[in-house]
C-alpha positions as CSV (number, residue, x, y, z in Angstrom):
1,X,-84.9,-41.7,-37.8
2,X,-83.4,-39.7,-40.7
3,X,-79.9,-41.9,-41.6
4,X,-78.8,-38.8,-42.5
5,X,-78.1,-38.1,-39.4
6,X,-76.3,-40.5,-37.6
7,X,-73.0,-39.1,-38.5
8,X,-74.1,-35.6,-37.6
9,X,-72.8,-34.4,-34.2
10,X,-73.5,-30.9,-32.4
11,X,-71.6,-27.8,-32.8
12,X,-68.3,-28.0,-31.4
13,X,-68.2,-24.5,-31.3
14,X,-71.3,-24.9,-28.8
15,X,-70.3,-28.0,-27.2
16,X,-67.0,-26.3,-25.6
17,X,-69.2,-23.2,-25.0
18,X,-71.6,-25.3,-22.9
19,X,-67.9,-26.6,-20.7
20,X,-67.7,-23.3,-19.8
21,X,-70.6,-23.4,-17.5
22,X,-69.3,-25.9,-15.7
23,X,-66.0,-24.0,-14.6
24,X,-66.3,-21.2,-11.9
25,X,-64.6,-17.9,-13.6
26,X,-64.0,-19.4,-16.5
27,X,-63.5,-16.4,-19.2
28,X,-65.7,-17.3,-22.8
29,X,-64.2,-16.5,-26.1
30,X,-65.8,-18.7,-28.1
31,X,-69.2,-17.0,-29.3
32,X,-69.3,-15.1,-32.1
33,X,-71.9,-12.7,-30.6
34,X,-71.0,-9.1,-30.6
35,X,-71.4,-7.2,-27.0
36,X,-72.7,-3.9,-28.1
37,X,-76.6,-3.5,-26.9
38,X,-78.7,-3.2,-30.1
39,X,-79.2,0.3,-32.0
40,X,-82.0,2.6,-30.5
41,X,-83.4,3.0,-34.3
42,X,-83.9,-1.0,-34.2
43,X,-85.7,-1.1,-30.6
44,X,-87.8,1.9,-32.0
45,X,-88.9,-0.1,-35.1
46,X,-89.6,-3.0,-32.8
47,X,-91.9,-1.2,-30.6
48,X,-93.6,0.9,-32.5
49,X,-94.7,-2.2,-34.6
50,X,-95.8,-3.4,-31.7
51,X,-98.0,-0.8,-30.9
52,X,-99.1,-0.6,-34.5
53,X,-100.5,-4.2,-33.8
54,X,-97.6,-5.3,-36.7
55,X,-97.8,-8.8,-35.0
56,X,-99.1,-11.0,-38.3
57,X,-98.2,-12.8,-41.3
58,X,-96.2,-10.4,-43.5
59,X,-95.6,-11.6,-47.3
60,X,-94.1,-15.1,-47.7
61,X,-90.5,-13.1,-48.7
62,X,-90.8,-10.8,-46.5
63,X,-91.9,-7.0,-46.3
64,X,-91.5,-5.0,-49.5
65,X,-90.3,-1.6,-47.1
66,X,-87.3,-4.3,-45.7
67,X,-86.4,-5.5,-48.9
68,X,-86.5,-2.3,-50.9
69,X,-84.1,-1.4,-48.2
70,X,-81.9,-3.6,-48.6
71,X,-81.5,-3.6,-52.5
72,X,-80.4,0.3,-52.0
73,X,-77.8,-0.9,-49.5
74,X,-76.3,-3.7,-51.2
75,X,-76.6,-1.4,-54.5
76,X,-74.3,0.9,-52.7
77,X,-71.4,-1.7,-52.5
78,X,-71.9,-2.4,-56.5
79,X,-74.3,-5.8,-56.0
80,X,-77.2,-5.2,-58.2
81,X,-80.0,-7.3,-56.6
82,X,-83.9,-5.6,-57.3
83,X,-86.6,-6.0,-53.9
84,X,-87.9,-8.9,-56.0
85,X,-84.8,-10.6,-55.3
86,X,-84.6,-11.1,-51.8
87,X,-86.2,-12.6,-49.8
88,X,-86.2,-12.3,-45.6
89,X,-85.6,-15.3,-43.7
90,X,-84.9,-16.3,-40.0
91,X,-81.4,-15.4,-39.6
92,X,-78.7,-16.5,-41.6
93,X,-79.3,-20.5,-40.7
94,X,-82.7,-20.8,-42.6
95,X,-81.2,-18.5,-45.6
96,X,-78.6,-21.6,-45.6
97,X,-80.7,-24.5,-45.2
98,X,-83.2,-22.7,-47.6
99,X,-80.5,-22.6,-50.2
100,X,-78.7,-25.8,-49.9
101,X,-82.4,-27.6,-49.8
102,X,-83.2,-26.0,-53.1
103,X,-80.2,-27.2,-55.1
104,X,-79.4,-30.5,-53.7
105,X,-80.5,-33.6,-54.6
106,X,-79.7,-36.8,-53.2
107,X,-76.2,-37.8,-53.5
108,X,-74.6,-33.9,-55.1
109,X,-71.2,-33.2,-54.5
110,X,-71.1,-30.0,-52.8
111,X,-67.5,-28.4,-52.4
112,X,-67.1,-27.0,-49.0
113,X,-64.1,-25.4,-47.7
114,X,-62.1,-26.3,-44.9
115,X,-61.6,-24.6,-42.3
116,X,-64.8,-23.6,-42.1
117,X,-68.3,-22.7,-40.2
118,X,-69.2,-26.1,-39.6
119,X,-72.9,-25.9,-40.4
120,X,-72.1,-26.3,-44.2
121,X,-70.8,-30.0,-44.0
122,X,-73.9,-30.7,-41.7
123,X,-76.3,-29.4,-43.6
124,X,-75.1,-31.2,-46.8
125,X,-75.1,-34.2,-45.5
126,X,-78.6,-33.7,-43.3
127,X,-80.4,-33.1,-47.2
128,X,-78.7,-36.2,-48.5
129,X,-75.4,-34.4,-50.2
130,X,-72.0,-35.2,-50.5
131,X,-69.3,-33.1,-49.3
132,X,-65.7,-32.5,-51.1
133,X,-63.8,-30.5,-49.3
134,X,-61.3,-28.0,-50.7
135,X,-58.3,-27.1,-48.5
136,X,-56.8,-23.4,-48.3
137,X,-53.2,-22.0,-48.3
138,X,-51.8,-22.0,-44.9
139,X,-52.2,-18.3,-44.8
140,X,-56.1,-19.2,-45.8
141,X,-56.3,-17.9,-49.4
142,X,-57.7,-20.2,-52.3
143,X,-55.3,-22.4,-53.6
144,X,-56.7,-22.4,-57.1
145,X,-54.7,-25.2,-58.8
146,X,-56.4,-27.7,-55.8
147,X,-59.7,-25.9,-56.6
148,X,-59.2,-26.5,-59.9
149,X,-58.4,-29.9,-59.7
150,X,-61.2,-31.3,-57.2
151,X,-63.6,-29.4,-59.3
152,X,-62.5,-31.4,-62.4
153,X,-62.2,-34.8,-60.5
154,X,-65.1,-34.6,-58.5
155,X,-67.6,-33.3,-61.3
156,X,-68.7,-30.2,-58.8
157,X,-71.9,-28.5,-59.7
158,X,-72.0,-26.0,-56.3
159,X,-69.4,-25.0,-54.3
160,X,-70.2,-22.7,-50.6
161,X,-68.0,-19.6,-49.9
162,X,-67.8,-17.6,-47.2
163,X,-66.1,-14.3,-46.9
164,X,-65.4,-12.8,-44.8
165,X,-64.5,-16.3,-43.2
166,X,-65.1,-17.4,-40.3
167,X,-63.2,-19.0,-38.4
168,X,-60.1,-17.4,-40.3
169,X,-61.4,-13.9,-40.8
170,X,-59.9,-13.6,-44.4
171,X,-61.9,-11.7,-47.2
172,X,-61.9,-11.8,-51.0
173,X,-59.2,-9.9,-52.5
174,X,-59.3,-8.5,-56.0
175,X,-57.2,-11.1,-57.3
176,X,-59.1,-14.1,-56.3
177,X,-62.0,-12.3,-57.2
178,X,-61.3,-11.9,-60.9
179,X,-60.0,-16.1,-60.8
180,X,-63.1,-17.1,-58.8
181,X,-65.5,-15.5,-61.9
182,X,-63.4,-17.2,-64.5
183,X,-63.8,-20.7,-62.5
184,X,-67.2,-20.1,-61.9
185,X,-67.9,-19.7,-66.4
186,X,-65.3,-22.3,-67.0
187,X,-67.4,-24.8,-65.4
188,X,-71.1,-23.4,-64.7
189,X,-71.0,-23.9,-61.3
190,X,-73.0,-22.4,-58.4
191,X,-72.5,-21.1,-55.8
192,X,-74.0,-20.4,-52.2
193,X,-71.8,-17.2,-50.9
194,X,-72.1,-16.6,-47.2
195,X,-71.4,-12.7,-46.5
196,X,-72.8,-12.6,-42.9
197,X,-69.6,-11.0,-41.9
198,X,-69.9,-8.5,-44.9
199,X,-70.5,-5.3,-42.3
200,X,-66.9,-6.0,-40.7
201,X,-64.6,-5.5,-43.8
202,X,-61.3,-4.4,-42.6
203,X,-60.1,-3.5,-46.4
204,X,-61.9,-3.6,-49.4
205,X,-64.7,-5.7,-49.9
206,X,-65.4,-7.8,-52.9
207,X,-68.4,-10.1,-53.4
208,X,-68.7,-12.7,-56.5
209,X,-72.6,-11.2,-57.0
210,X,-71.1,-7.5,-57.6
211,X,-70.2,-9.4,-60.9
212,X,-73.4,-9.0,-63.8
213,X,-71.9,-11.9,-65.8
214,X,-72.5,-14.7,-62.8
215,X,-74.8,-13.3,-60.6
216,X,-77.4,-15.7,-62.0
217,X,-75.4,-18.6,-61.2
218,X,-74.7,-16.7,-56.9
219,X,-77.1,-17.4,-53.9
220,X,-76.0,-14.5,-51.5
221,X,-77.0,-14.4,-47.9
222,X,-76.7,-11.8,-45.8
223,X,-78.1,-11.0,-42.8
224,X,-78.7,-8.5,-39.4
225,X,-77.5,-10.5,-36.6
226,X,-73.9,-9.3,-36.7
227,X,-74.2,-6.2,-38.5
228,X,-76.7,-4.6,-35.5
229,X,-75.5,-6.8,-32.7
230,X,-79.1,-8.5,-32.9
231,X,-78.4,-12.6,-33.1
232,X,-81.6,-13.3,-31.0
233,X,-83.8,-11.6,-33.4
234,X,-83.3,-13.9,-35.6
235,X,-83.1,-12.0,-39.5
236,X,-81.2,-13.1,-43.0
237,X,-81.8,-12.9,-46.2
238,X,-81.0,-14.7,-49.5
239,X,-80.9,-12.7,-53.1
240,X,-81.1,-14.4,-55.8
241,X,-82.4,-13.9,-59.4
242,X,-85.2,-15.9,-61.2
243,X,-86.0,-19.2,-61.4
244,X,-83.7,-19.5,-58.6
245,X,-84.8,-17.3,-56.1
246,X,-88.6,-18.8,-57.1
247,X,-87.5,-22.5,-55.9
248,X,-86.2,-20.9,-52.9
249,X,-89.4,-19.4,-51.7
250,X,-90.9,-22.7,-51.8
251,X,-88.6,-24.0,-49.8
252,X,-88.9,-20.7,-47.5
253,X,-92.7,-20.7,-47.8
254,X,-93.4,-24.3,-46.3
255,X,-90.3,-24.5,-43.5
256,X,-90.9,-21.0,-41.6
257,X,-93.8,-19.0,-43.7
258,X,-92.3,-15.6,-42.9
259,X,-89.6,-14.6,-40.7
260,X,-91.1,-12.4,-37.4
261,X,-92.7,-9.3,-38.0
262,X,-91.4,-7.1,-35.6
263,X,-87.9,-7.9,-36.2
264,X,-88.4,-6.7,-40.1
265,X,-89.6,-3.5,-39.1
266,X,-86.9,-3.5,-36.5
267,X,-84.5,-3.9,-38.9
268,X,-85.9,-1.5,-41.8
269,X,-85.5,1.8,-38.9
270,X,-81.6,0.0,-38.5
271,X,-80.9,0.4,-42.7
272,X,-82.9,3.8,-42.9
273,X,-81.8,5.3,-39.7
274,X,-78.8,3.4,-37.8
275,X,-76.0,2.5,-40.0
276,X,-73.5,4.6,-38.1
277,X,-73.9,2.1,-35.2
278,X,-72.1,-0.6,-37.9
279,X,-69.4,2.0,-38.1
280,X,-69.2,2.3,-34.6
281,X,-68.8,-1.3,-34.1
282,X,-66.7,-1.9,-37.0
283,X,-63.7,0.8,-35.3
284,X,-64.3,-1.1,-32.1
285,X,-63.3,-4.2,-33.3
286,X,-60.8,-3.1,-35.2
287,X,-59.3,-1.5,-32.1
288,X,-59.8,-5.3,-30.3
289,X,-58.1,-6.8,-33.3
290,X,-55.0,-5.0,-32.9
291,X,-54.9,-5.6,-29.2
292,X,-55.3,-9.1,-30.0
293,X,-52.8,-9.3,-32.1
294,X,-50.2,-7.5,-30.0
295,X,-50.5,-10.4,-27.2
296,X,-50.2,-12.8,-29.6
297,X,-47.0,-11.8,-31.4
298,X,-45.7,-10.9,-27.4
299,X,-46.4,-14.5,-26.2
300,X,-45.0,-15.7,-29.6
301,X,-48.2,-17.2,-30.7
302,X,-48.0,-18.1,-34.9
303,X,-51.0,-16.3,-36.5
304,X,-52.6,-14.4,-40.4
305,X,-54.1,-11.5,-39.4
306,X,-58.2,-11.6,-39.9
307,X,-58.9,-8.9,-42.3
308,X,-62.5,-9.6,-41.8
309,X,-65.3,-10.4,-38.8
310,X,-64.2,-10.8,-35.5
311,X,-62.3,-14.3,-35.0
312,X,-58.6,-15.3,-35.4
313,X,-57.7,-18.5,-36.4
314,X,-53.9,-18.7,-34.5
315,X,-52.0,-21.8,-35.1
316,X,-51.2,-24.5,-31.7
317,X,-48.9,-27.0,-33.8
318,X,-45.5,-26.3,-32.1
319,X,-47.3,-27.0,-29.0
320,X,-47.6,-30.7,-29.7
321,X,-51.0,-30.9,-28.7
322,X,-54.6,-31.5,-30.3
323,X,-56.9,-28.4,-30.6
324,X,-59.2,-30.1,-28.5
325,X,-56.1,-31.2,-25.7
326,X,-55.1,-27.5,-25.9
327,X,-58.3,-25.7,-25.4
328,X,-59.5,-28.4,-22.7
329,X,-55.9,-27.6,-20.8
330,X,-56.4,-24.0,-21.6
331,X,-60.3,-24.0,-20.1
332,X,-59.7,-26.2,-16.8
333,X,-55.8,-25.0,-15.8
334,X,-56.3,-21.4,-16.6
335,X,-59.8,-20.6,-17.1
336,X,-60.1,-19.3,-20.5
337,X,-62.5,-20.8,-23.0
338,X,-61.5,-20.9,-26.6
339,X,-62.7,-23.0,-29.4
340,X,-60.8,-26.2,-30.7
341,X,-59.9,-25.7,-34.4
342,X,-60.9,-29.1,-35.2
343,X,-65.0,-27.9,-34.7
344,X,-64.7,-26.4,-37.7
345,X,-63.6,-29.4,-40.5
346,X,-60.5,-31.3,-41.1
347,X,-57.8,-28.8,-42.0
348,X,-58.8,-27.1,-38.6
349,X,-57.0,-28.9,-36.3
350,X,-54.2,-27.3,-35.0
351,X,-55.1,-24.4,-34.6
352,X,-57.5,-22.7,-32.4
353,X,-60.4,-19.8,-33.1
354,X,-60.4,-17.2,-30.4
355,X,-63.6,-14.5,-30.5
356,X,-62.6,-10.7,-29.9
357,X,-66.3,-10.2,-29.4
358,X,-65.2,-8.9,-25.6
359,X,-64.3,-5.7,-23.7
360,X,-60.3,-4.8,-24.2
361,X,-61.0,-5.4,-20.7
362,X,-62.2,-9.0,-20.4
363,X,-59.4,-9.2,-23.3
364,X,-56.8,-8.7,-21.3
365,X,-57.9,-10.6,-18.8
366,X,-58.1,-13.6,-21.2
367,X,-54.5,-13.3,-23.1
368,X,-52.8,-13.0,-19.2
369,X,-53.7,-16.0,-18.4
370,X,-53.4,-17.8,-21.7
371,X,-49.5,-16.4,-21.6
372,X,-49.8,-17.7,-18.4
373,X,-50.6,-21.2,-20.1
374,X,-48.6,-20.4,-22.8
375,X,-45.7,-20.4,-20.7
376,X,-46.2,-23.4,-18.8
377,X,-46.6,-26.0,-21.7
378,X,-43.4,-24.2,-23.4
């Protein structure tokens, strides 16, 4: 077996999902999985490609309609990447593990924030790396004299970011925008910047790659599965420039050859044809967030309100209880299903990440009974 692996557990973001199963009414808010059914334009691309016989090998990155497509969108949010850029991968895990396979080498420190998406410690340490962690303000912002420092100490080459964040839901503001570039020339580093959430910006949206000066030195992945309510379709991408991007499709080439055909034509009707669906979504959420919120602040609940994607991150520390003995408590006493803060790297413990993919309805649902809880363990 690969040693690699012996420290390397499963998602604990689907380990208390699959607990769920196993209590009768139990309410789930711990995938990040949007409800809304996908957009017409994307079942029409799918079908007619499948009536078109569209069922084969398409080009190694992907084809050239899809990526066209998608270097007029990002071009419309000021990120210059060309069709020869990008490349179309399954979902936003292979764009990942593409990317983290190219640059490491055995034994690279690779700084990874915590809190955070837990698949970037695991797949560091799968290829061989070695993670340094870098730990946030406690309203999540970068704390850039720590960042600073570790990078020094540690002799960092790469560094992963990911806004919008989850589990926090912060974004990029302009400030740490301008500092992040002027870390990035200071010392050379790269890094792999996961925007999967970009669609759900509730304020302005900044990306390191919008940036000419160090957008040979960004990896950005992006990807459909959020953005069109599509996750079982499987369909990312990475854009990157050069030599770069050309080591990439290697790694791309030999693990999945292409991503599925029917999905990329899928897709390509969404970008042409179906962005006010994102829109729709975007409001909807938007309108969950504040409802959210509104329950939390009523049952006295310490959160920092997501300004991105669809989680918050609210804090469980007065409560004198792990994240795991909270959302175990939470799951069997009162039926509600949130995910421990600890799934998601060191500095998550203590709090708890709670999905507002979910009807207002089954929302309201939820948040009675967790005051209900809330009140108990007062």
């Amino acid at each position: 077996m690969n040693r690699n692996l012996s420290d390397i557990e499963m998602s604990g973001i689907r380990k208390f999902f699959n607990k769920v199963n196993n209590v009768d009414g139990a309410i789930s808010l711990t995938l990040g999985e949007p409800d809304f059914k996908a957009p017409m334009e994307i079942k029409y691309g799918m079908i007619k490609a499948i009536e078109e016989d569209k069922t084969v090998y398409t080009d190694n990155f992907g084809i050239l309609g899809l990526r066209k497509e998608i270097s007029k969108y990002l071009r419309n949010k000021g990120i210059n990447y060309s069709y020869e850029d990008i490349c179309i991968t399954v979902g936003g895990s292979e764009a990942l593990f593409s990317s983290l396979a190219t640059l490491i080498n055995k034994g690279d420190k690779v700084l990874v924030p915590t809190p955070a998406y837990p698949a970037y410690e695991n797949i560091v340490r799968i290829l061989g790396g070695e993670v340094v962690n870098y730990y946030l303000n406690e309203d999540f912002s970068l704390n850039f004299i720590e960042l600073e420092r570790v990078i020094k100490e540690s002799n960092i080459k790469y560094i992963i970011l990911s806004y919008p964040s989850n589990p926090t839901g912060t974004i990029l503001n302009e400030k740490e925008y301008h500092k992040l570039i002027e870390l990035i020339k200071e010392n050379n580093l790269f890094v792999i910047s996961d925007e999967i959430y970009e669609s759900f910006c509730y304020e302005k949206y900044y990306s390191l790659a919008m940036d000419s000066d160090v957008i040979e030195n960004i990896i950005y992945i992006g990807g459909f599965s959020k953005m069109f309510s599509i996750t079982g379709i499987r369909l990312g991408f990475i854009a990157a420039k050069g030599k770069t991007f050309n080591e990439i499709g290697k790694v791309h080439q030999y693990n999945v050859s292409c991503a599925n055909s029917i999905g990329q034509y899928g897709v390509l009707e969404g970008l042409k044809h179906g962005l006010y669906n994102v829109e729709k979504m975007k409001n909807e959420f938007l309108r969950r967030k504040i409802y959210v919120e509104k329950r939390l602040e009523d049952v006295k609940i310490d959160f920092i309100s997501p300004k991105g994607a669809f989680y918050v991150f609210p804090s469980i520390k007065k409560y004198n209880l792990t994240s795991e003995e909270f959302c175990e408590r939470l799951l069997y006493e009162e039926k509600v299903a949130c995910v421990p803060g600890s799934a998601f790297g060191k500095a998550g413990e203590g709090y708890i990440r709670i999905s507002y993919c979910y009807s207002i309805e089954e929302l309201k649902n939820a948040f009675d009974r967790i005051e209900k809880f809330i009140n108990k363990i007062r």
